[in-house]
C-alpha positions in Angstrom: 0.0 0.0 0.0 1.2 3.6 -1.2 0.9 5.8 1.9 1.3 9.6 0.9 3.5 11.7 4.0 4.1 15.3 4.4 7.9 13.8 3.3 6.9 12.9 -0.5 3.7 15.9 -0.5 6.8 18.8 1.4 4.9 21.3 -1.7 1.3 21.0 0.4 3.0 21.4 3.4 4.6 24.3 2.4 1.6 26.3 0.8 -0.4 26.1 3.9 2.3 27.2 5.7 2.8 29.9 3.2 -0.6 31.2 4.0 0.1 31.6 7.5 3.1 34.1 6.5 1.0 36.0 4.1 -1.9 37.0 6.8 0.9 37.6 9.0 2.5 39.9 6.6 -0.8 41.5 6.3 -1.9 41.2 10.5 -1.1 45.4 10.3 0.0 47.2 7.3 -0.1 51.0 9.1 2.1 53.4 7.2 1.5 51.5 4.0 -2.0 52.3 3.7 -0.9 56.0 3.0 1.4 54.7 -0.2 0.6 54.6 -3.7 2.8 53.0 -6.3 4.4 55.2 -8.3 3.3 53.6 -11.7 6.7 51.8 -12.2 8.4 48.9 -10.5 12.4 48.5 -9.4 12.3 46.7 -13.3 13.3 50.2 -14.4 16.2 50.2 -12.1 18.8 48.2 -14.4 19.6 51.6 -15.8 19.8 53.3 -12.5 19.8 53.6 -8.8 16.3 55.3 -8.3 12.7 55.5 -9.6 12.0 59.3 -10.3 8.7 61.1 -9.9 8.2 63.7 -12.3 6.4 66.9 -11.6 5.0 69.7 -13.9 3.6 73.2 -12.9 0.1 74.5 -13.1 -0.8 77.4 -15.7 -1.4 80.8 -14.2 -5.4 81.5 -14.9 -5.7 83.7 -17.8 -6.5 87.2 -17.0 -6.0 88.8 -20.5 -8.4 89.3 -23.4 -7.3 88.1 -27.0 -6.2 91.5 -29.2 -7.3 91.8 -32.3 -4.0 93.0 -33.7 -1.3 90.9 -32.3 -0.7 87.3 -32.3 -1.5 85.7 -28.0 2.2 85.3 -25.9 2.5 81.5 -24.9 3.3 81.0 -21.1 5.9 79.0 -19.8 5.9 75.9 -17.5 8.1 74.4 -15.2 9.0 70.8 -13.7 10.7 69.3 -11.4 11.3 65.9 -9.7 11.5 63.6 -7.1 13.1 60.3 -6.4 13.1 56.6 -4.7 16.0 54.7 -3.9 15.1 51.5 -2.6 16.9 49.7 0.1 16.5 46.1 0.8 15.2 44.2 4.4 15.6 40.8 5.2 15.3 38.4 8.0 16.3 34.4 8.5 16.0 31.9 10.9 17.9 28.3 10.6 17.1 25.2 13.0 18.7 22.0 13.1 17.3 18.7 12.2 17.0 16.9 15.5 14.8 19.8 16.6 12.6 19.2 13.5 12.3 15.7 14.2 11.9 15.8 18.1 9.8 18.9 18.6 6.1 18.2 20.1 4.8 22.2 19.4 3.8 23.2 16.3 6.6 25.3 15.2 6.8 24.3 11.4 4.0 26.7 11.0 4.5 28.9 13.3 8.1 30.2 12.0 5.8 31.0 8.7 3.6 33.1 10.8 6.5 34.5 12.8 8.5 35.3 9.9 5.5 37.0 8.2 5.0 39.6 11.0 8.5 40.4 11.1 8.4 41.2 7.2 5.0 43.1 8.4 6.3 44.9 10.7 9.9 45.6 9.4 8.5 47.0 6.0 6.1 49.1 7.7 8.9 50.7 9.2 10.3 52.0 6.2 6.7 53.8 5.4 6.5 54.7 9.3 10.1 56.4 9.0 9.1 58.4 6.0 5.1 59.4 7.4 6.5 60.5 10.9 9.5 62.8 9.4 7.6 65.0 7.0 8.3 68.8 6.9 4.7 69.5 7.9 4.8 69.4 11.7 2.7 71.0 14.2 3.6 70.9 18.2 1.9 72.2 21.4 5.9 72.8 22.6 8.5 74.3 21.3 10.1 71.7 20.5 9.7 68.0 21.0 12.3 68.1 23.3 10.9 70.4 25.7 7.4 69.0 25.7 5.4 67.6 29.0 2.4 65.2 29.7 0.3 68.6 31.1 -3.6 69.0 30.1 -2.4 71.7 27.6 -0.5 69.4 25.5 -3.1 66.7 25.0 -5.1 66.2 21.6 -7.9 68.3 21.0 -10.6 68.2 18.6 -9.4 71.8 17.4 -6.4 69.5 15.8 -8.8 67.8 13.9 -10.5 71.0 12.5 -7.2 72.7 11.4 -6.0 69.4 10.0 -9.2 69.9 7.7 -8.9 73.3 7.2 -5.1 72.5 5.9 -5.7 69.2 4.1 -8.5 71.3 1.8 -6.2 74.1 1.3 -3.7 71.9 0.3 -5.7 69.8 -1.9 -4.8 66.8 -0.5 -6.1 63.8 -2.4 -8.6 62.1 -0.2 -10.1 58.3 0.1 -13.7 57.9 -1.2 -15.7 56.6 1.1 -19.7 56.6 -0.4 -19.2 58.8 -1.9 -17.3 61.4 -0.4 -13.8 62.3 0.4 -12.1 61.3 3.4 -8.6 61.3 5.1 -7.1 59.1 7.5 -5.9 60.1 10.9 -3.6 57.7 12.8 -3.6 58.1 16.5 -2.0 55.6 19.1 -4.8 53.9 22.2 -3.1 56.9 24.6 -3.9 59.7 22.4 -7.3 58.3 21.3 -8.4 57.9 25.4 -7.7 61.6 25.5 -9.6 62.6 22.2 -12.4 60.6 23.5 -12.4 62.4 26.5 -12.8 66.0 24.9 -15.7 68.0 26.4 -17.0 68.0 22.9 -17.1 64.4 22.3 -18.8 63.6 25.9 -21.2 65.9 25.1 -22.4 64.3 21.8 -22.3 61.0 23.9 -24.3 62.0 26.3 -27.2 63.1 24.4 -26.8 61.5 20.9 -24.5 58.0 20.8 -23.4 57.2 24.4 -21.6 54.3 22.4 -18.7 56.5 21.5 -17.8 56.6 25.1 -19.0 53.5 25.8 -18.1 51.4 23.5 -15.2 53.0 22.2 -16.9 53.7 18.9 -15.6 56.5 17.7 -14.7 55.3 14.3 -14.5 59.1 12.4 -14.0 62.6 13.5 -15.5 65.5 11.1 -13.7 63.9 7.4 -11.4 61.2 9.3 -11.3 58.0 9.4 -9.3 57.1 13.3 -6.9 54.7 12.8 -6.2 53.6 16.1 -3.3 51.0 16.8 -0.2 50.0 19.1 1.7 50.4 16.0 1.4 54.2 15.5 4.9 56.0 16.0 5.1 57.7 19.5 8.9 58.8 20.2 9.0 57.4 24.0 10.7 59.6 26.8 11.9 62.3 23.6 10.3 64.9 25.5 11.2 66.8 28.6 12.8 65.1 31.3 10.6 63.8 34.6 10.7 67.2 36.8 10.5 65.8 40.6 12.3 62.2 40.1 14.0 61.8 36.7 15.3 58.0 36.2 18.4 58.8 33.6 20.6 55.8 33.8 22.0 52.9 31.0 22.1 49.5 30.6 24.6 47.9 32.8 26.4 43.9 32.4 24.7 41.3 32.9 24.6 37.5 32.0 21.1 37.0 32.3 18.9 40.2 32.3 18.6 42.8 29.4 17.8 40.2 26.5 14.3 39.3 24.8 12.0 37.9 26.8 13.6 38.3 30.2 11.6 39.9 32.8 14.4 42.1 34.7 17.3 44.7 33.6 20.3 45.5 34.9 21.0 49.6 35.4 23.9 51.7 36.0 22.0 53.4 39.0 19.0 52.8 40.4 18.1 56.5 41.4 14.4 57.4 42.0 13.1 54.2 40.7 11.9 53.4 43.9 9.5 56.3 43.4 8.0 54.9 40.7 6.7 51.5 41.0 3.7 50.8 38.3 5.4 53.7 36.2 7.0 53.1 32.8 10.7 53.8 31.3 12.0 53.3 27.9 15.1 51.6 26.9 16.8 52.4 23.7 18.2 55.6 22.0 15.8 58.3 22.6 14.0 59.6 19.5 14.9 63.3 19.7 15.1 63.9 15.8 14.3 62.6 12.5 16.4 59.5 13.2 14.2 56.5 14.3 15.2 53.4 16.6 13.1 50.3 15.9 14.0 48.2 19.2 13.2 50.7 21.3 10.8 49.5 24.0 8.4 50.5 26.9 8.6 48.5 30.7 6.7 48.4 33.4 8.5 49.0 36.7 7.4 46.5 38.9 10.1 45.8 42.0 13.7 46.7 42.6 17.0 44.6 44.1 20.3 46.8 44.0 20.6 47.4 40.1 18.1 44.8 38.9 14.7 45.7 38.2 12.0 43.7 37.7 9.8 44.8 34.6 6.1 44.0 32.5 7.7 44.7 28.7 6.1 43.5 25.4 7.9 40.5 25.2 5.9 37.7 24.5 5.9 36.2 27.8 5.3 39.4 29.6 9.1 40.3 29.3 11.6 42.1 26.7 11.4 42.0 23.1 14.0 42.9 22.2 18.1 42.5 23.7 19.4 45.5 24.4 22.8 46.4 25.1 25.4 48.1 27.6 24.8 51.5 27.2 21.6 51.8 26.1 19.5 54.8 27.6 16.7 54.1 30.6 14.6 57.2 31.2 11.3 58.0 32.3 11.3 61.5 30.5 8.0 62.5 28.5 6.9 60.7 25.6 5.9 62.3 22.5 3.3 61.1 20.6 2.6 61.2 16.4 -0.6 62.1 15.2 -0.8 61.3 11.1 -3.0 63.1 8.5 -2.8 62.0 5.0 -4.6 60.3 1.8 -4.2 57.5 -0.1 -1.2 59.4 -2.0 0.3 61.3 0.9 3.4 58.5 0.6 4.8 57.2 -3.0 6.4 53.3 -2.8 7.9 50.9 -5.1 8.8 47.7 -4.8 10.9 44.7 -6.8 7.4 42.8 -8.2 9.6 39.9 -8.0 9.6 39.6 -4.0 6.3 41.4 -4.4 5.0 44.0 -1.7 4.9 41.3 0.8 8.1 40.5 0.1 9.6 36.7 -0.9 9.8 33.4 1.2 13.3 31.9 1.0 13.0 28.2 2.0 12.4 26.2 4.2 15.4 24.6 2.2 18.3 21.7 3.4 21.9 23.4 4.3 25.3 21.4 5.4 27.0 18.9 4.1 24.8 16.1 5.9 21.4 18.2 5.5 21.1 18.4 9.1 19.9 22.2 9.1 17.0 23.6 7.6 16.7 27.6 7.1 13.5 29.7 6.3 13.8 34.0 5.5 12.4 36.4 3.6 14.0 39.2 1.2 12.1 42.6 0.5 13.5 45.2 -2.4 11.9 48.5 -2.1 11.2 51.7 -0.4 8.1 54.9 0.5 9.2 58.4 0.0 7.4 61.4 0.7 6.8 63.3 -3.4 5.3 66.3 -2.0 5.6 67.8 1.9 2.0 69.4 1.6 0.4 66.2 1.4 1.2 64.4 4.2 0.6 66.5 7.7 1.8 65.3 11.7 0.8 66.8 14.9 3.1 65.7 18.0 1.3 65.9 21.3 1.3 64.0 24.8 -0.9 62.2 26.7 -2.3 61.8 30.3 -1.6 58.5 30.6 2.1 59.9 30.8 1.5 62.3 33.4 
C-alpha cells in the first residue's frame, strides 16, 4: 500500500504554511496604507539607482483678453522631480534537524507566521520612517524636546479642524468613502483615550451615541477616518525630562537580564526608581530627531534589588522583546506622541514585483553537508518616499496617561 507523508507531499505542506506568513505579513499594514505606487516597478532600475517622480507646474489663470492686432504670448511651464531609492530588508531563521524531528509544538508553521509579521512589521517601518519625518509638523511645545504630559498638551478636537482646514487648502487627495472624500488620521490607544475624553465628544455622547464613550466607537471625526493602533509611531521619553524624580541611567552587564523575553534589567544606578513602582521607562536611543530606533521598548517597573529591576515589557511572555545592550539609555522622560493626516497618496512606494510587496519566502530549504539544518527567510527590495511635503501632515502631542 502507497501511503502519501508530508515527506513525499513537502509542496502541500509548504503552501499552507505559506498562507500563515502572508496574513501575518498582512496582520497590520499602518504606514503602508498611506502609499501609492508610483506607476513603475524596481524593473526600471537596471539603468539606474532610483525611480524618479516627475512633476510639472500649473498654468497661471488667464487674465487677459485676446487682441485683435497681435498674435496671444505662450506661457511657460516648469517641472521638477522627485526620487526613490530603494533599500532592501531581510530576515532568516535556521534550525537544526533533531529539533525538527523531536519537537512536540507546532513550530513548522508557526516560523511562517512569525516570519511573516516580522516582514510586516519591518516593512512598515520603512513607510513609518518616512510618514512621521515629513516637513509639515505642528507641536503644542517648542520643540519635541521640551514637551510635558500637562492638560495643555493633549489632543484636541481643534487639531482635527485645522487638520481639515489644511488638508483642503492643500488639496490633498482624499479616500472615497460613499461617496465622499475622506482622510485618515492615525492616533496611538493613549492619544485616542484623551480625544475621546474632549468636552466635545462627551457631550455628543451623552445626548446623541453614548456608544462613543461607551463602546469606544468613535470610528470618524468630522472627514477622518481614526486609525487607532499599538503600532502608530510615538517617540518614547523624547520629550522633557521627569521634573521631581527623573530616572536617567544605562544598561549595565549582565549575563542573564537585558535580553528578549527576560523579565528584569540591569541599570547603571538605580536613582528614583523606587519612586516609581507601576510607572514606565524606555530603553533604547531616545528619538529626539528625525532618526528612528526600531528596538526601542516600553517597561513596566514593577520591583527593585540593588541594580536589577523587575519589569512587564512587550515580550511575548510578559518580558523584553528585544536584547538590548550596555549603554543603552533608561529614562522616564516624556513621551511624545505622532498624530498622522494623509490620503491614499500622501506617501509614494515601489517595490521589486519579483519579491512582491509582501516580500519573498526563502526556503524552508536543506543546508550542510549532511542536511542536518533547515533555514526559512524572507527578502524585500523597495522603499516609501514622501513626493510632496504638503500632502502628508503630523501633529506631536502627549498624553495623560504619561503624566
Amino acid at each position: 500500500m502507497t501511503v502519501q507523508t508530508t515527506s513525499n507531499l513537502t509542496n502541500a505542506l509548504r503552501a499552507q504554511y505559506l498562507e500563515d506568513y502572508i496574513n501575518a505579513a498582512k496582520m497590520v499594514r499602518l504606514y503602508d496604507q498611506l502609499a501609492f505606487p508610483v506607476g513603475r516597478d524596481m524593473s526600471t532600475l537596471k539603468r539606474g539607482s532610483s525611480v524618479v517622480v516627475n512633476f510639472i507646474s500649473d498654468l497661471a489663470p488667464g487674465t487677459s483678453t485676446i487682441s485683435e492686432i497681435a498674435d496671444v504670448v505662450p506661457v511657460t511651464q516648469r517641472d521638477a522631480t522627485a526620487s526613490i531609492t530603494p533599500t532592501s530588508r531581510y530576515n532568516a531563521i535556521q534550525v537544526s534537524e533533531k529539533l525538527m524531528n523531536t519537537s512536540y509544538t507546532p513550530y513548522g508553521a508557526e516560523r511562517f507566521a512569525s516570519i511573516g509579521k516580522n516582514q510586516m512589521e519591518s516593512v512598515d517601518l520603512l513607510a513609518s520612517a518616512k510618514a512621521n519625518a515629513g516637513a509639515s509638523v505642528n507641536r503644542y511645545a517648542a520643540s519635541r524636546a521640551a514637551a510635558e504630559a500637562t492638560a495643555n498638551e493633549y489632543i484636541t478636537t481643534s487639531v482635527f479642524t485645522n487638520a481639515q482646514a489644511d488638508l483642503e487648502t492643500l488639496k490633498v487627495p482624499s479616500f472615497l468613502d460613499a461617496g465622499r472624500g475622506i482622510w485618515a488620521a492615525f492616533l496611538h490607544p493613549y492619544v485616542f483615550a484623551d480625544l475621546r475624553a474632549a468636552t466635545t465628544i462627551v457631550a455628543v455622547a451623552e445626548y446623541q451615541k453614548a456608544n462613543i464613550i461607551l463602546a469606544h466607537e468613535l470610528g470618524e471625526l468630522g472627514p477622518f477616518k481614526l486609525v487607532v493602533s499599538p503600532w502608530v509611531k510615538t517617540f518614547w521619553s523624547a520629550g522633557a525630562a521627569y521634573a521631581s524624580t527623573p530616572i536617567a541611567t544605562t544598561i549595565a552587564t549582565s549575563t542573564t537580564a537585558n535580553i528578549a523575553l527576560s523579565k528584569t534589567i540591569e541599570v547603571a544606578a538605580n536613582t528614583n526608581f523606587s519612586s516609581h513602582y507601576g510607572d514606565w521607562v524606555t530603553i533604547g536611543t531616545l528619538e529626539t530627531g528625525d532618526t528612528h530606533y526600531s528596538t526601542n521598548e516600553r517597561v513596566r517597573i514593577v520591583s527593585i534589588s540593588g541594580t536589577t529591576v523587575t519589569i512587564i515589557g512587550e515580550g511575548a511572555n510578559g518580558g523584553l522583546r528585544f536584547d538590548h545592550t550596555v549603554g543603552e539609555t533608561v529614562s522616564n522622560a516624556h513621551s511624545v506622541a505622532s498624530v498622522t493626516f494623509g490620503g491614499p497618496k500622501s506617501l509614494a512606494k515601489v517595490y521589486d514585483t519579483t519579491t512582491g510587496e509582501y516580500g519573498e519566502v526563502v526556503g524552508p530549504k536543506k543546508q550542510g553537508l549532511l542536511d542536518q539544518f533547515e533555514s526559512l527567510g524572507w527578502k524585500f527590495y523597495g522603499d516609501y518616499a514622501i513626493i510632496s511635503e504638503s500632502w502628508l501632515h503630523r501633529y506631536e502631542c502627549t498624553f495623560s496617561q504619561d503624566a
